[in-house]
N, C-alpha and C positions, 0 to 999 in steps of 0.2 A: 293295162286297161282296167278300169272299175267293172264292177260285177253289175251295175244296172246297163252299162254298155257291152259286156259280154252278151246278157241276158237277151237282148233289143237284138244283136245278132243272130243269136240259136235262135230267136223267135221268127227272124224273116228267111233264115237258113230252111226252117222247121216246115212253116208256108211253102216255099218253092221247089220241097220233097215232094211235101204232100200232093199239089197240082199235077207234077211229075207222075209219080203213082197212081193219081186216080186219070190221068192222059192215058198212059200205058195201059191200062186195065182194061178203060173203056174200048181200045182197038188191039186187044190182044184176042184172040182164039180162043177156042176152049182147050184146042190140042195145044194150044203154047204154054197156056197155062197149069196144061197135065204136064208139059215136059220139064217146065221149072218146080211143080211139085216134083219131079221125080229128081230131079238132079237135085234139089234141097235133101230129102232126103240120103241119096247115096253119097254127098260130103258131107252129113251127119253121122253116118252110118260108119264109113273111113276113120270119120275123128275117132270115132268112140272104136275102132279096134285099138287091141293092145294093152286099153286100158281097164284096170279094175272101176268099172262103174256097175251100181245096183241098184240104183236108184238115180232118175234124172229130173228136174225141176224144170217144167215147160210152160206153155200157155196155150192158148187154142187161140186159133189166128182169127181175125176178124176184118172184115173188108177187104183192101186191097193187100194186105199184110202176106208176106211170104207165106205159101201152104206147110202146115207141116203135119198136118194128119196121119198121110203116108209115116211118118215114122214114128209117131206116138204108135199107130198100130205094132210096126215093128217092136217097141220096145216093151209093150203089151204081150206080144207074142211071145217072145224068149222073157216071159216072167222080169223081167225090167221094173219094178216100181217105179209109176211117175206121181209125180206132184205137181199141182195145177194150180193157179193163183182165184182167189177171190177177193173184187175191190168191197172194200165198205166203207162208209162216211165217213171216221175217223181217218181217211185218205192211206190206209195202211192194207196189205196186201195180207190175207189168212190163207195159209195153204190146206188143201185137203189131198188124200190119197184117193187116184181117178182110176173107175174100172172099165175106161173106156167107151164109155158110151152116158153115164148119166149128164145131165145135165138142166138146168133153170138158167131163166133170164136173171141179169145182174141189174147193179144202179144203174149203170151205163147202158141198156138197153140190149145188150146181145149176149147172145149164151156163157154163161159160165158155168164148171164144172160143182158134181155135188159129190160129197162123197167123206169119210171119215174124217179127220181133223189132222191133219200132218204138221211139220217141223222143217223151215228151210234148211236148218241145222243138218239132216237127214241126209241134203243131197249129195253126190256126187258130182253130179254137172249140174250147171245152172245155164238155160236156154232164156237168152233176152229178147224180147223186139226192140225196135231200133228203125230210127228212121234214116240214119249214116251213119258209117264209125270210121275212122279214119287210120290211116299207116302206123301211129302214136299208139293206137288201141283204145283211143278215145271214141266214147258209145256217144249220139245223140238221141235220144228218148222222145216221149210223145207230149213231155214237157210240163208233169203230173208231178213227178218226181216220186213216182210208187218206189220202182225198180233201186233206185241211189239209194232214200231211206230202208229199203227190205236189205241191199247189201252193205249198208252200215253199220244197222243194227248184228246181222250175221258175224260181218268182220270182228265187232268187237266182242259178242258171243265165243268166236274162235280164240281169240287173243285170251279171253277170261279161261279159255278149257285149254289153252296152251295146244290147238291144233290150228291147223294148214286150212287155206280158204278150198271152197271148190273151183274147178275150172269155169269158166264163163264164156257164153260163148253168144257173140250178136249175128243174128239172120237179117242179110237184106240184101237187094239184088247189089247185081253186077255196077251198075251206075252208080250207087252207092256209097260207094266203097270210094272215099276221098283223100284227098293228100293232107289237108288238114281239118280239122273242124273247132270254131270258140268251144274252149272247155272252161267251168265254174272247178270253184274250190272243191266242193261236194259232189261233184261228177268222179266215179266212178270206172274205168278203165277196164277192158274184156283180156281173157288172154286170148281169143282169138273171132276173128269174122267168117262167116259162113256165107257165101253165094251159092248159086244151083251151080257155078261151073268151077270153082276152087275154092279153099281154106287158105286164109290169111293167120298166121302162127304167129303171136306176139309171146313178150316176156311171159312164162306161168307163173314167178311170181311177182306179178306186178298189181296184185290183188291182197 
């Protein structure tokens, strides 16, 4: 299949998440929606025992997007370094190191974080949003293409310094979480997905 027809698919795919999401949202609770913050969090929480991480690469959720506050606090708490994306024109994502609480509005109209000038290169983990990723570990994105070119650039950062990519990891609910999804050339692949009620464990190094 040509890549103008993959494309036409993740765009009508992309739509009837989206719908999805904002359906759910509007007839969800506030207690439903503290108990999927919390179960986000505690399979965040799961992944990351065991492993040497000191740093995690996240985002600050916006709209109906998976909550992940709850664990940004946590990883605040236990001295955790995070790193928080900032969009800018050049359609390219600058990171900064977040103390938890600063923040300005972005291009895009809702909060982003402010804070000293950080290095994706830095992370440990890299936390993606996502609007599906599928069994493959193929991520479906919000169709910007920040997140592909930010771990592009990385990978071949990594490849030039002769070290190992970081874990990556896509947050989105339960329904989500599909058998297959249209992937491009330049799509990018997680090693694993995160719901509020399981972790999905793909290849680590499939990055």
């Amino acid at each position: 299949m040509d890549e103008i027809s993959l494309a036409n698919r993740k765009g009508k795919l992309r739509a009837q998440l989206k719908s999805a999401r904002e359906t759910f949202y509007v007839n969800a609770s506030t207690e439903d929606l503290q108990a999927l913050a919390e179960g986000f969090c505690n399979q965040l929480v799961r992944y990351c025992e065991g492993r040497k991480i000191g740093t995690v690469a996240a985002y600050l959720p916006y709209g109906t997007e998976p909550e992940l506050r709850p664990f940004l606090e946590k990883l605040t708490g236990a001295s955790i370094s995070v790193l928080l994306p900032v969009a800018k024109p050049d359609r390219e994502l600058h990171w900064v190191s977040w103390d938890g609480v600063s923040t300005s509005i972005g291009i895009h109209g809702f909060a982003e974080p402010v804070g000293p000038v950080a290095e994706l290169s830095e992370a440990d983990l890299i936390i993606l949003p996502a609007s599906a990723v599928d069994l493959n570990g193929n991520r479906l994105g919000k169709g910007l293409g920040y997140y592909d070119r930010a771990l592009a650039s990385l990978k071949e950062q990594k490849r030039t310094a002769g070290s190992t990519m970081p874990l990556t990891v896509a947050v989105v609910y339960d329904p989500e979480v599909l058998t297959e999804i249209p992937a491009e050339s330049h799509d990018r692949k997680v090693t694993a997905a995160i719901t509020a009620t399981k972790t999905i464990k793909f290849d680590e190094g499939l990055n």
